[in-house]
Kinemage of the C-alpha trace (Angstrom):
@kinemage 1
@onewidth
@group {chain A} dominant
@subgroup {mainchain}
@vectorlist {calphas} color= white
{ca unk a 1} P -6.899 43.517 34.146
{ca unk a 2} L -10.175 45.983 33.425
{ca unk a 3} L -7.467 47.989 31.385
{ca unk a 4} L -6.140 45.470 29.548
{ca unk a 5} L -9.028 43.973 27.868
{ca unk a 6} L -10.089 47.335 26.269
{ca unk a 7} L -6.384 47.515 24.722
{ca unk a 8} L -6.474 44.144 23.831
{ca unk a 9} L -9.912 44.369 22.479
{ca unk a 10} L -8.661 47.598 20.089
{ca unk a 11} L -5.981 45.790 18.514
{ca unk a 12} L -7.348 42.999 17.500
{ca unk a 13} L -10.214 44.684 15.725
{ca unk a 14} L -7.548 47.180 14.371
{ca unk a 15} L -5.867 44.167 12.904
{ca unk a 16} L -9.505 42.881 11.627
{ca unk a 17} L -9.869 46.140 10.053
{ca unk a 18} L -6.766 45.886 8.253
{ca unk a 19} L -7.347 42.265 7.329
{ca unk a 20} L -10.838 43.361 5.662
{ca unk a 21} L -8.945 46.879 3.834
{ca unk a 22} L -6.584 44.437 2.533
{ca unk a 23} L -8.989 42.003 1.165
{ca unk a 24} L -11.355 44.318 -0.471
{ca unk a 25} L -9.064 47.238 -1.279
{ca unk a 26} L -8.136 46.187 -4.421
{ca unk a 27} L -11.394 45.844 -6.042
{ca unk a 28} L -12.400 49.685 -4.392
{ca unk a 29} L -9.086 50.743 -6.123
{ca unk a 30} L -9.848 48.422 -9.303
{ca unk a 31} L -13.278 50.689 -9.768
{ca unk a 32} L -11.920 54.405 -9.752
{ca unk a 33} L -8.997 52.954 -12.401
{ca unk a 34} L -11.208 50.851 -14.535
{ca unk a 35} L -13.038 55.029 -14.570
{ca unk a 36} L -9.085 56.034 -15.758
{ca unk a 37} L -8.946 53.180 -18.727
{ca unk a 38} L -12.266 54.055 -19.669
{ca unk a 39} L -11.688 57.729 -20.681
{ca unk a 40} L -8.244 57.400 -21.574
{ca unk a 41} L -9.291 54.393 -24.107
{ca unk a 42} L -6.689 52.055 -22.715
{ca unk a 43} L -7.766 48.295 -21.447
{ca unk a 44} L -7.814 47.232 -18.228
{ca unk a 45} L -6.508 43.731 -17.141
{ca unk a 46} L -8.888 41.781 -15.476
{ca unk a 47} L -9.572 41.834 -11.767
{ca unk a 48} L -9.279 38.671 -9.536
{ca unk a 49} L -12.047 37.396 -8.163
{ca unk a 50} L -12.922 38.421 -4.317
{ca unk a 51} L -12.360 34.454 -3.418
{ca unk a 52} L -8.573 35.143 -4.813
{ca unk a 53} L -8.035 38.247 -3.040
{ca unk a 54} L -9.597 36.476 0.244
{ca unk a 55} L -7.202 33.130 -0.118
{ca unk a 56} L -3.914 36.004 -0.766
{ca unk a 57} L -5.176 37.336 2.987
{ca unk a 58} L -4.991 33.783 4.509
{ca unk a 59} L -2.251 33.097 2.468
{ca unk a 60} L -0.188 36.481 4.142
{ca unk a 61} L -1.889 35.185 7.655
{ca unk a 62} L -0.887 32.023 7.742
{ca unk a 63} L 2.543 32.697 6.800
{ca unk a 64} L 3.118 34.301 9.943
{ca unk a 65} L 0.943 31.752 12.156
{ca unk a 66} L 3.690 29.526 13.943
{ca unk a 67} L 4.158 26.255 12.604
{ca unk a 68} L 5.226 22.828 14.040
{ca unk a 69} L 7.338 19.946 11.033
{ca unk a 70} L 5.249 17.151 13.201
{ca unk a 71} L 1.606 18.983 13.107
{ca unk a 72} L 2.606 20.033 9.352
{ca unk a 73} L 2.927 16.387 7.954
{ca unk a 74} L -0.324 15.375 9.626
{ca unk a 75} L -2.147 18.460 8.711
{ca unk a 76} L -0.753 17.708 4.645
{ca unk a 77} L -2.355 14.133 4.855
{ca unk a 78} L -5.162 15.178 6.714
{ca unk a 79} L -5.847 17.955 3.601
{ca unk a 80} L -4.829 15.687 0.770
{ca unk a 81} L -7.558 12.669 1.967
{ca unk a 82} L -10.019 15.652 1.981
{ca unk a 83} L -9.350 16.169 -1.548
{ca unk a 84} L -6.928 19.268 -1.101
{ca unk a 85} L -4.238 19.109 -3.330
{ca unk a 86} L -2.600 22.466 -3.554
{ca unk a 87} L 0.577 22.950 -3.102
{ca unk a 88} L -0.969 26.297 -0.916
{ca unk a 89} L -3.809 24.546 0.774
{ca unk a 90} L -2.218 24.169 3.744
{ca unk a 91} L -0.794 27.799 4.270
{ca unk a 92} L -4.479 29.312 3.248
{ca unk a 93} L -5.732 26.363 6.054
{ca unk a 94} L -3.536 28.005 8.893
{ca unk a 95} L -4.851 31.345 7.771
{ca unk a 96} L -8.050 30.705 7.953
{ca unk a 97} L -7.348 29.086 11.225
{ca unk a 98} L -5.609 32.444 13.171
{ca unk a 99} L -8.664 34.116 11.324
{ca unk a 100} L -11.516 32.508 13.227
{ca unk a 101} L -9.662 32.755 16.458
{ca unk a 102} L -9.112 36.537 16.036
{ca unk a 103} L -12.655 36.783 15.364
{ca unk a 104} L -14.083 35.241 18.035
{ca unk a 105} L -11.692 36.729 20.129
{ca unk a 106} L -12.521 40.312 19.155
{ca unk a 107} L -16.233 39.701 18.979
{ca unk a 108} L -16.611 38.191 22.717
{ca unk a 109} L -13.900 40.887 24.097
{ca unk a 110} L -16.558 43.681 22.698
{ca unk a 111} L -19.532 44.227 23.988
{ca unk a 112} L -21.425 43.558 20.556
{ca unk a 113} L -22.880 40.080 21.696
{ca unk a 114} L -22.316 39.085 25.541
{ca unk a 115} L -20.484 41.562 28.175
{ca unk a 116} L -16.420 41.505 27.808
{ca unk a 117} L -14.582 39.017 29.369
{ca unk a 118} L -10.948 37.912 29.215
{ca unk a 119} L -11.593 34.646 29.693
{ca unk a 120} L -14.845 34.204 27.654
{ca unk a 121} L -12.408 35.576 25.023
{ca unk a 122} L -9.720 33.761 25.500
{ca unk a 123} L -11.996 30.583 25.229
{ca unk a 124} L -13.633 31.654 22.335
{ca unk a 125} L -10.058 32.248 20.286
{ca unk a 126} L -9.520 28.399 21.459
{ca unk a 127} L -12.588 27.398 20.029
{ca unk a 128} L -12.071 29.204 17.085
{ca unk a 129} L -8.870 27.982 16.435
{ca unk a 130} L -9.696 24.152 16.792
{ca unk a 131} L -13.278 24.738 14.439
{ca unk a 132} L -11.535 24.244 11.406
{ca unk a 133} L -9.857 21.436 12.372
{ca unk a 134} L -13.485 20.004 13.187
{ca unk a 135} L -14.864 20.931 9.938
{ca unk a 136} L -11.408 19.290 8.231
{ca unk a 137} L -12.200 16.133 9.813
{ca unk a 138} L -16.009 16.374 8.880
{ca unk a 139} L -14.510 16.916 5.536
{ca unk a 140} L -12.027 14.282 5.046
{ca unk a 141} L -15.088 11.534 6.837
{ca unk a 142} L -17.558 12.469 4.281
{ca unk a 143} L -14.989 11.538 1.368
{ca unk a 144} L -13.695 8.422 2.556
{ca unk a 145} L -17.189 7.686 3.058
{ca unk a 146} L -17.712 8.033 -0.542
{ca unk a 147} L -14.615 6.129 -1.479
{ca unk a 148} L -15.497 3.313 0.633
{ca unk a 149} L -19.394 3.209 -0.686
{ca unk a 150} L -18.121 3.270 -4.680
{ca unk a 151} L -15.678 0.799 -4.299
{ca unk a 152} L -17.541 -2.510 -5.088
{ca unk a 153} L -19.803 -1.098 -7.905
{ca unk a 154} L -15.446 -0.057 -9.569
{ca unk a 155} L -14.370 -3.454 -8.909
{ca unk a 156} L -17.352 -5.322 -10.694
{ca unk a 157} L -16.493 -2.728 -13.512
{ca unk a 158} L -12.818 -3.710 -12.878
{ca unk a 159} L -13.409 -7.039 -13.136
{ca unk a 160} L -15.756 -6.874 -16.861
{ca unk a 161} L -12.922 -4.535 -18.108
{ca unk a 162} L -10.173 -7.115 -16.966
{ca unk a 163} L -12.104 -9.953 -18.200
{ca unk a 164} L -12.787 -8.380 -21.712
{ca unk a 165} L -8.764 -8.448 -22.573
{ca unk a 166} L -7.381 -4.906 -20.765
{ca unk a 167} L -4.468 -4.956 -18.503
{ca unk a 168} L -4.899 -3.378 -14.843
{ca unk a 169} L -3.651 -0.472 -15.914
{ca unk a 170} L -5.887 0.541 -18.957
{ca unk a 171} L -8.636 -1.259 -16.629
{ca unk a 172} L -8.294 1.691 -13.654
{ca unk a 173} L -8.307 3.678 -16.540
{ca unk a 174} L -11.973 2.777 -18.171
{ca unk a 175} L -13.434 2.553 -14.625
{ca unk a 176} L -12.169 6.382 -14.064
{ca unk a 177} L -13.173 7.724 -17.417
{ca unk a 178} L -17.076 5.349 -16.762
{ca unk a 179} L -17.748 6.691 -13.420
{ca unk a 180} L -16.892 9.974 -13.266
{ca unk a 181} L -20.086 11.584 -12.602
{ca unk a 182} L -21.505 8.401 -10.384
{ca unk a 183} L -18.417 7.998 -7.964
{ca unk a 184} L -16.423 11.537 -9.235
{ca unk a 185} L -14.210 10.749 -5.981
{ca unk a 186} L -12.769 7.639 -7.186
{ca unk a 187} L -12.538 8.482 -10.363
{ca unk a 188} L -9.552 11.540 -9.040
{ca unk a 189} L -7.729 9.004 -7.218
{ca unk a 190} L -7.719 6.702 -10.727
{ca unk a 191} L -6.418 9.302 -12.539
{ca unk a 192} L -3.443 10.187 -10.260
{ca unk a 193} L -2.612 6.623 -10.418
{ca unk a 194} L -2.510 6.627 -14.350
{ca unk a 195} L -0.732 10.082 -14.452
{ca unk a 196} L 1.732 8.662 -11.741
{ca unk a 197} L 2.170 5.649 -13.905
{ca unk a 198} L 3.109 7.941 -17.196
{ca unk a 199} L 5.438 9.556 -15.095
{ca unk a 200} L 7.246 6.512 -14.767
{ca unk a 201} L 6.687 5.351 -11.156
{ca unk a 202} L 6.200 1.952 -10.500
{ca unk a 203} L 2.507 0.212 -9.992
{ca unk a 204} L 3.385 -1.022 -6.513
{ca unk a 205} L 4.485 2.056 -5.789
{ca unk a 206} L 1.397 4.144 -7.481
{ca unk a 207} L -1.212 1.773 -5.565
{ca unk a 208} L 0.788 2.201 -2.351
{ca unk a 209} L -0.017 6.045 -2.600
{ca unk a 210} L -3.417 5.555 -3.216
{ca unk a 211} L -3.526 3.823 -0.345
{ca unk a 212} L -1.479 6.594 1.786
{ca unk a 213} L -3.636 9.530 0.212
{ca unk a 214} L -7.536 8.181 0.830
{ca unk a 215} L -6.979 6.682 3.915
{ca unk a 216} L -9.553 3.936 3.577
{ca unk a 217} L -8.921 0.665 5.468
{ca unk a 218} L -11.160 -0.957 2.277
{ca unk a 219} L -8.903 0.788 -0.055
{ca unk a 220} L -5.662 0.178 1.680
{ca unk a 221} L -6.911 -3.372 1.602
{ca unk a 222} L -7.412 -4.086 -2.118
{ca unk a 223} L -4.046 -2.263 -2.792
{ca unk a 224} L -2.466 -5.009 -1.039
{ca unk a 225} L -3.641 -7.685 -2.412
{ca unk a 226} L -3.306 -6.197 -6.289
{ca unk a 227} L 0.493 -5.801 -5.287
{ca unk a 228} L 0.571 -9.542 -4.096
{ca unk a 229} L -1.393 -10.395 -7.202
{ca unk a 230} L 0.973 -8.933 -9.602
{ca unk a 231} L 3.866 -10.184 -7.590
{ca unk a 232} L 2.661 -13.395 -7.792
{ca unk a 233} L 1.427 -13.938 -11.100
{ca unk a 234} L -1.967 -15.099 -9.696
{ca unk a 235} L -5.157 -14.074 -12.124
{ca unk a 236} L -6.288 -10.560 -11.444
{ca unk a 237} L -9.662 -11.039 -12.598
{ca unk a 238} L -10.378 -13.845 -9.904
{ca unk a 239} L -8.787 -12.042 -7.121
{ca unk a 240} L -11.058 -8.767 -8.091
{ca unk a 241} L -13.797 -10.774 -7.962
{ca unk a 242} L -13.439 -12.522 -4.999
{ca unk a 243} L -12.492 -9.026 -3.468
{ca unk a 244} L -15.239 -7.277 -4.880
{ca unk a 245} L -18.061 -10.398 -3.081
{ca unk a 246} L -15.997 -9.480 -0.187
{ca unk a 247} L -16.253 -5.756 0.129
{ca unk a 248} L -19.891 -5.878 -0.687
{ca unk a 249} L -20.172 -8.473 1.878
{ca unk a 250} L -18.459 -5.606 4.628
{ca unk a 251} L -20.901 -2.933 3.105
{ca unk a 252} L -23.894 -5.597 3.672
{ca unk a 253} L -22.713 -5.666 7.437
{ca unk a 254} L -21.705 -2.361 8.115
{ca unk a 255} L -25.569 -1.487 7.064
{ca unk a 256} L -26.997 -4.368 9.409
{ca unk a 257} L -24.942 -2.469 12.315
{ca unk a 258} L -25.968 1.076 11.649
{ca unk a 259} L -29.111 -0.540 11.839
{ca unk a 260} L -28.808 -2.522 14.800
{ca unk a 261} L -27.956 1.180 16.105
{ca unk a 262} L -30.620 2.888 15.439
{ca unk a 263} L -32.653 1.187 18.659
{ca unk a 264} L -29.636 2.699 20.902
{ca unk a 265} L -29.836 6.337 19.072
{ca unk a 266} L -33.543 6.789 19.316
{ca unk a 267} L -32.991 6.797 23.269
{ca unk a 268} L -32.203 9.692 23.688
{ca unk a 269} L -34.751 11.585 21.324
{ca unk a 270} L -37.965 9.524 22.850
{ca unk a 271} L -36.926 10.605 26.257
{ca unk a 272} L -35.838 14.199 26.147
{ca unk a 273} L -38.436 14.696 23.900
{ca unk a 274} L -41.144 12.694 22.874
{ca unk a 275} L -41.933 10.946 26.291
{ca unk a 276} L -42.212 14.631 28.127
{ca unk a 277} L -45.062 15.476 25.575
{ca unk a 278} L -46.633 12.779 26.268
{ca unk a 279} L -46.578 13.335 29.543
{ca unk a 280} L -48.451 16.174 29.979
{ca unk a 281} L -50.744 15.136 27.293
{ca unk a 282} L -51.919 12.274 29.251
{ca unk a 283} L -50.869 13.059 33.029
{ca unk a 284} L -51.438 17.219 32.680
{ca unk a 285} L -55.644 17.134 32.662
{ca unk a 286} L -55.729 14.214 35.401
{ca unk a 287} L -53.420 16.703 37.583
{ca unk a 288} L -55.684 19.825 36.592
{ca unk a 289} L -58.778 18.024 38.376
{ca unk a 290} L -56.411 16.589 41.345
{ca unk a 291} L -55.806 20.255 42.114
{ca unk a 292} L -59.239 21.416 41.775
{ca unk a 293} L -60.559 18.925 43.689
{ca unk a 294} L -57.915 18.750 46.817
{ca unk a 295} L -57.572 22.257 47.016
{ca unk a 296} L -60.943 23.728 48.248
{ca unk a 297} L -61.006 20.698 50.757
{ca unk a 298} L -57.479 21.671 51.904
{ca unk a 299} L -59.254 25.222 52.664
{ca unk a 300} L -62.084 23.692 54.463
């Protein structure tokens, strides 16, 4: 065991070593043959950017990371309702994954930061393989968040636009092309729908993957009931409307509870740290003179 972790230890940062050669060789190459063009008069074609040349590395190492069909599917979705759409997105996502856990594993089985340990590595490669998954989720929360939050001020628009003579479709399309620097989030998803529609697919079939790709229960909701609108031949504008005093109705209640909440969450800070302060503040010169007092007549 004492000799393996020094082995273990030496390849990994080996293979770090490579890793960083490989990311940042080509622009230390790039220099000395940019020199060469220079004198020899001939051009040069331009260098990709270090971001590039990082991506190709977690491109390469996630190629080789093992992969599951199940945990690919979920990982796909998961990346697409975070707004990742590339086709490579979830390769350079695995590579960045085996990345952090070699990291952490080489810098906890040195002894740059805390004494070696096998363990404390191992652990550490665990954590560092599940962080990105954390900051994934963080991710794809904070976006649906922003769906869910621009959704009633698009349907009122939805609703004038619909109203005013325009058909659903050329609707979606005004709301995305008006709100694109307010709500930039919904505005993407309204755009795949309209290039999914001049691709020939189907409206049910369009809203249905809106639906699938945000992941919002609100969203998922009004997708619905424009499919059993337009199935029906009921008025769009009055079921947007009624919709639209519904979801704002949700967002007034959702606010009431994070507020009824915030009683619950303050726990915690007033008595770890507020209510210790105070404390001493108020206790701390009454005990001063306790002491001072008892103790000489304990001596006596």
């Amino acid at each position: 065991m004492t000799i393996l972790l020094p082995v273990l230890a030496f390849l990994f940062v080996s293979l770090l070593a490579y890793a960083a050669y490989i990311a940042f060789a080509p622009s230390l190459a790039g220099s000395v043959e940019r020199r060469l063009a220079e004198i020899g008069g001939t051009t040069m074609p331009v260098e990709a950017p270090t971001w590039e040349r990082m991506s190709a590395t977690f491109k390469r190492m996630g190629r080789v990371a093992p992969q599951s069909p199940s945990e690919m599917g979920k990982l796909q979705r998961r990346l697409v309702s975070a707004g990742y759409r590339n086709n490579e997105a979830l390769i350079v996502f695995l590579g960045v994954r085996v990345a952090c856990a070699a990291v952490l594993f080489a810098v906890l089985a040195t002894p740059l930061i805390v004494r070696p340990n096998i363990a404390l590595a191992f652990g550490g490669a665990g954590l560092g393989y599940l962080f990105p998954n954390i900051v994934l989720a963080r991710l794809e929360k904070r976006r649906q968040h922003k769906i869910r939050l621009s959704l009633p001020d698009a349907l009122d628009l939805l609703v004038v636009s619909v109203e005013a003579g325009l058909g659903l479709d050329q609707a979606m399309q005004r709301v995305g092309e008006e709100l694109v620097f307010a709500h930039p989030e919904l505005c993407e998803e309204l755009r795949l729908i309209n290039f999914e529609l001049r691709a020939g697919k189907a409206r049910s079939e369009a809203l249905h993957n809106l639906g699938e790709r945000t992941g919002v229960d609100d969203v998922i909701s009004l997708v619905a009931m424009l499919v059993q609108t337009d199935k029906f031949g009921t008025s769009i504008a009055k079921s947007l409307r009624v919709h639209s005093d519904t979801l704002r109705t949700k967002r007034r209640q959702r606010a009431e509870e994070a507020a009824a909440k915030t009683g619950v969450k303050m726990v915690f800070p007033l008595v770890l740290c507020i209510f210790p302060a105070i404390w001493v503040v108020t206790l701390g010169p009454a005990a001063i003179k306790i002491v001072q007092v008892l103790v000489p007549l304990a001596e006596q």
